[in-house]
MIDOSE-1310 file (N, C-alpha, C; in nm, 2 decimals, decimal comma, always signed):
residues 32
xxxx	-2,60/+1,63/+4,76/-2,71/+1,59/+4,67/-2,77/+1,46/+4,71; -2,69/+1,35/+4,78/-2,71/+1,22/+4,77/-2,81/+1,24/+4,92; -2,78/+1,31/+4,99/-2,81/+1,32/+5,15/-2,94/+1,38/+5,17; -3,00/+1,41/+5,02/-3,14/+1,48/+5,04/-3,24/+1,37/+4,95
xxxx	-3,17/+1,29/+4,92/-3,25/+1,16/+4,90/-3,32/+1,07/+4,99; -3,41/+1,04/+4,93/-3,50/+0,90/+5,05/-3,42/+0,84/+5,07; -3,41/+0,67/+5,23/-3,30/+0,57/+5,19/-3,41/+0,47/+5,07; -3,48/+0,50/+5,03/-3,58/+0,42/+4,95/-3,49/+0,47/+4,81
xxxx	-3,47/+0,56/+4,76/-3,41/+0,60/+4,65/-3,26/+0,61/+4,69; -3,18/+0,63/+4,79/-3,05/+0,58/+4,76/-3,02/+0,46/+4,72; -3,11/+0,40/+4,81/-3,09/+0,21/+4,75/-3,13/+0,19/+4,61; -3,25/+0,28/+4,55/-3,24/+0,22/+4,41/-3,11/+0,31/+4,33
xxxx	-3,07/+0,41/+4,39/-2,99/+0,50/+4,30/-2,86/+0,36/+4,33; -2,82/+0,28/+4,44/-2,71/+0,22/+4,48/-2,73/+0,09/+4,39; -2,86/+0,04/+4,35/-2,85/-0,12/+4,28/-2,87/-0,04/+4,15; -2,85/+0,06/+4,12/-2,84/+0,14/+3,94/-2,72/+0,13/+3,91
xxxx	-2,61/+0,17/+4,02/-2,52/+0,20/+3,99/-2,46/+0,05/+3,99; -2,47/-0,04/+4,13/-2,43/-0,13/+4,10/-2,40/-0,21/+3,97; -2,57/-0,24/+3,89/-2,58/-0,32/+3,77/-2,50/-0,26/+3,64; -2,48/-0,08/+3,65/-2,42/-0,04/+3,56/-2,24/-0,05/+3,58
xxxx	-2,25/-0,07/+3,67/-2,13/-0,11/+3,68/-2,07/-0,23/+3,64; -2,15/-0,37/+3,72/-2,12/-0,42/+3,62/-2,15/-0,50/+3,47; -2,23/-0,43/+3,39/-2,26/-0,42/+3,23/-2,13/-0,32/+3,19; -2,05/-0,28/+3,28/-1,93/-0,19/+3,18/-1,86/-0,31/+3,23
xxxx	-1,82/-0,39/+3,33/-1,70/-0,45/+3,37/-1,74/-0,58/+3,25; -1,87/-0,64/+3,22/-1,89/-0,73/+3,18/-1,84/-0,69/+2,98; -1,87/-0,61/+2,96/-1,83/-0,52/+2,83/-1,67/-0,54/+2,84; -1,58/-0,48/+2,92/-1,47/-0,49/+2,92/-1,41/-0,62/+2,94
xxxx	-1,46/-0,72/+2,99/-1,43/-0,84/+2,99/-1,47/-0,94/+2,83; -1,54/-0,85/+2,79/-1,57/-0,93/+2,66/-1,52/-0,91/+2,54; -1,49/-0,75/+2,57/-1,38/-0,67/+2,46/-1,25/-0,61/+2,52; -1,20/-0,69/+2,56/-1,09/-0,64/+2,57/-0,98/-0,57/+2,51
């Protein structure tokens, strides 16, 4: 699925995931 993407849209699909990543790490760090 990922391999039929632009590298223009893997990179945004890659800084999506990054920031959601950490908004969960930052959540778990605040509610522990």
């Amino acid at each position: 699925m990922i391999n039929n993407l632009s590298s223009k849209e893997q990179k945004l699909a890659y800084q999506g995931a990054k920031l959601l990543w950490q908004f969960l790490d930052g959540i778990n760090a605040t509610y522990p």
